[in-house]
DODRENSE-453294 format. One record per residue (C-alpha): residue in one letter; x, y, z negated. Coordinates in steps of 0.1 Angstrom, whole numbers, plus 2048, in hexadecimal, padded with zeros to 3 digits. Example, Ala and Ser with C-alpha at 12.3 -4.5 7.8 and 13.67 -1.06 7.14 Angstrom:
2
A87B7D37B2;S8897F57B9;
end
This chain:
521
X77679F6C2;X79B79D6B9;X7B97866BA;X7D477B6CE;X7D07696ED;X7E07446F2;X7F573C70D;X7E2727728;X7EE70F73B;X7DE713761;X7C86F476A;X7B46E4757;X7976C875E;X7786DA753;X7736FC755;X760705736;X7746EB724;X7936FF72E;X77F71F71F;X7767106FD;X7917026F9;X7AE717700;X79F73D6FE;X78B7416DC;X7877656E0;X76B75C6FE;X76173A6EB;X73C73E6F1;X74173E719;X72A721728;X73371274B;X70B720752;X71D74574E;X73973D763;X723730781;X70D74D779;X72E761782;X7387537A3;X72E73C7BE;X74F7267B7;X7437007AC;X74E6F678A;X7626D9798;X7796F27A1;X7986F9787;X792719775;X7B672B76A;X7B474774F;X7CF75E74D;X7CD77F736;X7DA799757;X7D178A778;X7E87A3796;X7D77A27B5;X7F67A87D0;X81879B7D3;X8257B87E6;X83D7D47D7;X81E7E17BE;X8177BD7B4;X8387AF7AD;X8407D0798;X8217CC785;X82C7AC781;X8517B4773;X83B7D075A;X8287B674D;X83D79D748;X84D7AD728;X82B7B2715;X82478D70C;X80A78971C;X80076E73A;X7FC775759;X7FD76A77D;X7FC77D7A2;X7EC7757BD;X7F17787E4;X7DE76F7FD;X7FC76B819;X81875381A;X82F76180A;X83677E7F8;X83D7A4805;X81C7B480B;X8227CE825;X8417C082A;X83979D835;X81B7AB846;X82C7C4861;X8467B1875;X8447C5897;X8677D18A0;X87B7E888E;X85D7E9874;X872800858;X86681383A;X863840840;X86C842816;X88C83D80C;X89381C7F9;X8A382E7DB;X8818387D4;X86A81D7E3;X87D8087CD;X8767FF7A9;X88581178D;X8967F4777;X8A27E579D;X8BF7F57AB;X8BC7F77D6;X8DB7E97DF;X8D77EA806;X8EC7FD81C;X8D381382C;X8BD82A818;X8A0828834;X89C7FE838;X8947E6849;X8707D4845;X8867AF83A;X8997C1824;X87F7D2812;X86F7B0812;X88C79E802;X8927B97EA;X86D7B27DE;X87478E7DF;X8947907CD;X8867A87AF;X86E78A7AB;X8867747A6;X8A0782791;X88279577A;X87A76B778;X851771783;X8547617A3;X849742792;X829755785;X82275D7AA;X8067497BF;X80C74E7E6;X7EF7457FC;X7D174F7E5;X7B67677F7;X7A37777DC;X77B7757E7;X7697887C8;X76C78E7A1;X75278F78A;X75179F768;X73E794747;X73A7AE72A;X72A791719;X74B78071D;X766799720;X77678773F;X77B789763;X77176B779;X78376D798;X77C7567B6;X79874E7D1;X79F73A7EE;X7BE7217ED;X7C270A80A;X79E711817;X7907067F6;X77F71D7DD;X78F7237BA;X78C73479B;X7A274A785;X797759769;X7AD77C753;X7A179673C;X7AD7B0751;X7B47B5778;X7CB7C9788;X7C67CB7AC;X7E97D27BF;X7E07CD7E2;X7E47EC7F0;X7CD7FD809;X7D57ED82A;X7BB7D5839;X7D07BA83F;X7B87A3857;X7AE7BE86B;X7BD7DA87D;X7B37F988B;X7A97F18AF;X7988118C4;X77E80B8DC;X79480F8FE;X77C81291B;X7887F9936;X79E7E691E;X7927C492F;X79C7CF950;X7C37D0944;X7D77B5953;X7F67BD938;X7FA7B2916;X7E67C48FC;X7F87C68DA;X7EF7D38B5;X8107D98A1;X7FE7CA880;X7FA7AB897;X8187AA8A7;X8227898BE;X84277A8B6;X84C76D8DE;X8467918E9;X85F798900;X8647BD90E;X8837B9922;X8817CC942;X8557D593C;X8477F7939;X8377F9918;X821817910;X81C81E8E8;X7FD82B8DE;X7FD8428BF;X81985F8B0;X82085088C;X838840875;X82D81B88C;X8338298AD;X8508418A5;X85F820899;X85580A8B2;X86381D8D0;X88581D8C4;X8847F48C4;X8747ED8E1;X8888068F4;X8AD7F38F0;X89A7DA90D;X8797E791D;X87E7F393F;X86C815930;X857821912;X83E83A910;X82B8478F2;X80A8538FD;X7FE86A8E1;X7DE87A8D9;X7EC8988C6;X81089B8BA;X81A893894;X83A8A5881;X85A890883;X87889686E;X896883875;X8A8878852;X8CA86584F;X8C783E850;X8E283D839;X8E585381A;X90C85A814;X90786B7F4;X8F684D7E9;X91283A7F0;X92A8517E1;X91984E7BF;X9148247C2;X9388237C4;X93F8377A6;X925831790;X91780E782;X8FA80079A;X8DE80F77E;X8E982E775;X8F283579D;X8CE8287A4;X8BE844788;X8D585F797;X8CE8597BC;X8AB8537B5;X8A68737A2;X8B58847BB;X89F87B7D8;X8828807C3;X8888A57BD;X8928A27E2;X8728987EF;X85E8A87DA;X86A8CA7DF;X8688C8805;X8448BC7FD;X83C8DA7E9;X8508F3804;X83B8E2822;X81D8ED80C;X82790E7FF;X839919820;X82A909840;X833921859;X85D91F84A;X8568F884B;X84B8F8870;X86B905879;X8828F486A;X8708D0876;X8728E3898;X8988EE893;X8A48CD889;X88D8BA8A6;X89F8D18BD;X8C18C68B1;X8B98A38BE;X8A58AA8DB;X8AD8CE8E9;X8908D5900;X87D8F08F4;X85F8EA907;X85D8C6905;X85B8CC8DD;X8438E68E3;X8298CC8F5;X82F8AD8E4;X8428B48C0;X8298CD8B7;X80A8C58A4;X7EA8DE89B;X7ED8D2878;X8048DB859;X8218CD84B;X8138AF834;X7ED8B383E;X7FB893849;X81A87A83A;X83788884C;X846870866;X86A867860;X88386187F;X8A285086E;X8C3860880;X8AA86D89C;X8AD84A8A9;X88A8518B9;X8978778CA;X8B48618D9;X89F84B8EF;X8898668F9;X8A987A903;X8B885F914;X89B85992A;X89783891D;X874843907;X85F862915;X83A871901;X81D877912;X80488F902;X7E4885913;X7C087190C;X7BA84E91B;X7A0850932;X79C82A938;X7B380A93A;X7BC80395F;X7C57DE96E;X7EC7EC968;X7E9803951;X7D882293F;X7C783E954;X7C9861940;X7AF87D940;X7C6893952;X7C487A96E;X7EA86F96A;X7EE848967;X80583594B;X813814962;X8177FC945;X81F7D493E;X8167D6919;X8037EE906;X8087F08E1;X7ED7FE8CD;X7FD8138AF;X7DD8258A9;X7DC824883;X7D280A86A;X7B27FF85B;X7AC804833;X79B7F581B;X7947F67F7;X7A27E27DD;X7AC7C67FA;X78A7C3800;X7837B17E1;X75E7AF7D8;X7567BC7B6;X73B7B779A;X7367C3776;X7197AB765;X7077A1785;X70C7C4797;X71D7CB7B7;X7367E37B0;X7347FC7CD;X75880B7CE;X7528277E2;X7378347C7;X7518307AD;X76785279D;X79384579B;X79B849776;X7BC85977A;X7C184979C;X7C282578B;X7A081A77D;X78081F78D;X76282C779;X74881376B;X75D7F3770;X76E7E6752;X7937D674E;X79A7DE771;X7B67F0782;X7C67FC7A3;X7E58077B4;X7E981D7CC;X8058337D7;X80E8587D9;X806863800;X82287E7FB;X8408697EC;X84E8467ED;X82D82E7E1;X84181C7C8;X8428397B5;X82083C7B0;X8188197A8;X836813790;X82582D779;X80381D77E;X8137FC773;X82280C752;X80281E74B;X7EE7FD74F;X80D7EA73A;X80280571D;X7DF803721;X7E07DB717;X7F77E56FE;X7DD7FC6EC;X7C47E46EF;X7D77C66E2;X7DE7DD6C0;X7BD7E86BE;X7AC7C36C6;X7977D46E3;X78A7BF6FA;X77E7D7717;X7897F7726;X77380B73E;X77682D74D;X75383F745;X74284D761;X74786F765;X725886767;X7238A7779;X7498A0787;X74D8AE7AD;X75C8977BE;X7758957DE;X78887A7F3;X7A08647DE;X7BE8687FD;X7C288B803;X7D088A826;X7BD890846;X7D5873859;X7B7865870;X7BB841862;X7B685083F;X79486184D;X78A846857;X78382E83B;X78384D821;X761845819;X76882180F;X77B8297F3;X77983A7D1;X77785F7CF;X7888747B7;X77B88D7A2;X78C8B3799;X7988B1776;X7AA89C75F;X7A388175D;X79687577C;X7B1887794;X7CC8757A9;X7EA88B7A5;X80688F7C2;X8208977AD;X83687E7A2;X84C894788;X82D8A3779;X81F879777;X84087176B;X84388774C;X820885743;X81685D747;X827851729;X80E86E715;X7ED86D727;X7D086770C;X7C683E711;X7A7848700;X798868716;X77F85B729;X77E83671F;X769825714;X7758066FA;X7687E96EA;X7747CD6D4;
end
């Protein structure tokens, strides 16, 4: 089957009418296959685009901004509001990103914010303003949930059902690309707290987070040691009467500069694009060298975290029982403390760590197994996040469930056995953006080589004999959790997930499209 595909236009009366009519390549589709395909009634408008993106966050609106140069249609999906993904999702206070922006950002959009580590709403209008001055904010459809997609060989085409306004709907692309990160975004991680019922307080999730929440003059305990509650405390300390972070086990801070001065330095003398290649290069090589001396020198790394710590907080022994963890340096994402904002309040009395287990919830507070009891007014639960696959989304390839988790990542973008299909995820050790931008360009090529060769389908073969091993390769506890949800990864080429971005970088734009694919036209 070859040809070009005609622009659509997106409603139509009858769904099979719309098919026959306005896509010849899958002519022969009957409205009998399409409510073979999904349990949506045929009454309901079917829209065909040739790339449906499933995610309107930063990896959905880039893919978005990649695609809109190849001529083809396309349209994104999100199942909130509004657009931002992570970014519209998190609104508890002080919610910031731990990367810096010049790399979180995209590549052909210059950051042009003031402070290198930012702010959730501004990362969220920087998403929002790519989309609109890269002109596919038009193409993007806020407040449709993604249910399920089906897949017909017969056909060549994805059949995709939503939800919009509480009413099923249908979509239908010749290839998927599923941008919606790995965050379950409906439920968060919640531990079972013996004698939760019995607390009188408030009880908070961050994920969740309660916009008349007032803290002024309460005693709030956080529960949890990472990137949530090392940002949370800082907030809620300018007002609570005193905040505690009740911890587990300890996790490895590094305090970074809010502010990058020799970013600014080079923005002033530079034009915005060049000055955005520059300072992003340079915090690439930055990031990934400390990355590869954590690895390759753990013990050398441990001091220095430990040296610098001490330089914002200089009691020896309190580092030694709460700043110092029994793991190594990026068995888990490193924590970042921007200007030791979070040493500050801990300094000035205002924010003190406990190092203890909860025991059980008391009527005013949290009773620890050492005996000792946390007095609190609120309790926020920072205990991790939930995952979840591909957001979720239930999958089937000709009437077959797709089971994800028994599934091999085709160079941490396809999955094995499923056809037209792809997924973005970050790098766990760099800025996520990263990661996904070269997904994006790799997908962007893939349609290219199908569009000149008139091939119709693309699908990672299943590999035989491969070992395989998780496809997140941090032992974070939330990570642990769900690893056996999602995809696994395999030990060569091509079905690895690689964790270096320079290595990706240089070789992306060369990896064979053909080794270990299968095609057809």
């Amino acid at each position: 089957m070859t040809g070009e595909r005609a622009k659509l236009p997106t409603h139509t009366r009858g769904a099979a009418n719309l098919v026959r009519r306005n896509l010849h390549i899958h002519s022969n589709m009957t409205s009998d296959t399409i409510v073979l395909m999904t349990n949506v009634p045929m009454s309901k408008a079917l829209r065909y685009v040739d790339v449906l993106v499933i995610g309107a966050g930063l990896s959905g609106v880039g893919a978005a901004c990649r695609l809109r140069k190849t001529g083809r249609t396309y349209a994104v999906l999100e199942a909130r509001a509004r657009l931002g993904g992570t970014w519209d999702l998190f609104r508890y206070p002080g919610v910031r990103s731990d990367s810096d922006m010049f790399t979180l950002s995209y590549p052909f959009q210059p950051w042009r914010g003031s402070k290198s580590l930012a702010d959730g709403d501004s990362i969220r209008r920087y998403i929002e303003e790519t989309a609109r001055e890269h002109g596919i904010d038009r193409h993007i459809h806020c407040g449709v949930k993604m249910v399920a997609a089906a897949w017909s060989s017969k056909q060549s085409l994805w059949v995709v059902e939503t939800e919009e306004d509480g009413q099923a709907r249908m979509w239908t692309c010749a290839f998927l690309y599923i941008c919606a990160g790995y965050y379950d975004y409906e439920h968060g991680h919640q531990p079972d707290f013996a004698g939760l019922d019995a607390f009188t307080g408030q009880f908070v999730h961050p994920q969740f987070w309660p916009d008349d929440l007032d803290v002024t003059g309460r005693r709030v305990v956080v529960i949890g040691s990472g990137a949530t509650a090392v940002t949370l405390i800082p907030a809620l300390a300018r007002t609570a009467k005193k905040v505690t972070m009740l911890q587990r086990s300890p996790t490895y801070l590094a305090s970074l500069p809010e502010v990058d001065r020799v970013a600014d330095a080079l923005r002033r003398c530079l034009p915005p694009r060049l000055a955005h290649a520059v300072i992003r290069g340079k915090n690439v090589l930055n990031s990934q060298l400390t990355y590869w001396l954590s690895r390759r020198f753990p013990e050398q790394t441990k001091r220095h975290l430990r040296a610098a710590i001490l330089r914002h907080l200089p009691d020896p022994g309190y580092l030694e029982r709460h700043f110092t963890p029994r793991y190594q340096p990026w068995d888990q994402r490193l924590c970042v403390v921007p200007d030791g904002d979070f040493f500050r309040e801990v300094t000035a009395g205002r924010a003190a760590v406990v190092t203890d287990r909860i025991a059980r919830f008391a009527e005013h507070g949290i009773v620890l197994e050492s005996g000792a009891i946390l007095e609190a007014d609120v309790v926020v639960c920072a205990t991790g996040l939930s995952l979840i696959p591909l957001g979720g989304i239930h999958l089937s390839v000709d009437g077959r469930t797709v089971d994800v988790a028994q599934t091999t990542a085709y160079r941490g973008l396809m999955l094995s056995g499923v056809p037209n299909l792809a997924f973005c995820v970050g790098y766990t050790n760099a800025s996520w953006t990263l990661r996904a931008d070269l997904s994006s360009r790799y997908v962007v090529r893939l349609l290219g080589h199908m569009r000149r060769r008139g091939l119709t389908l693309a699908m990672p073969a299943r590999p035989s004999g491969e070992a395989r091993r998780p496809l997140l390769g941090l032992t974070s506890t939330y990570i642990q959790r769900a690893a056996h949800l999602f995809p696994q990864q395999g030990e060569r080429d091509p079905w690895t997930v690689g964790q270096n971005y320079l290595l990706d970088r240089a070789r992306f734009p060369f990896l064979d499209l053909r080794k270990g694919m299968v095609f057809d036209d």
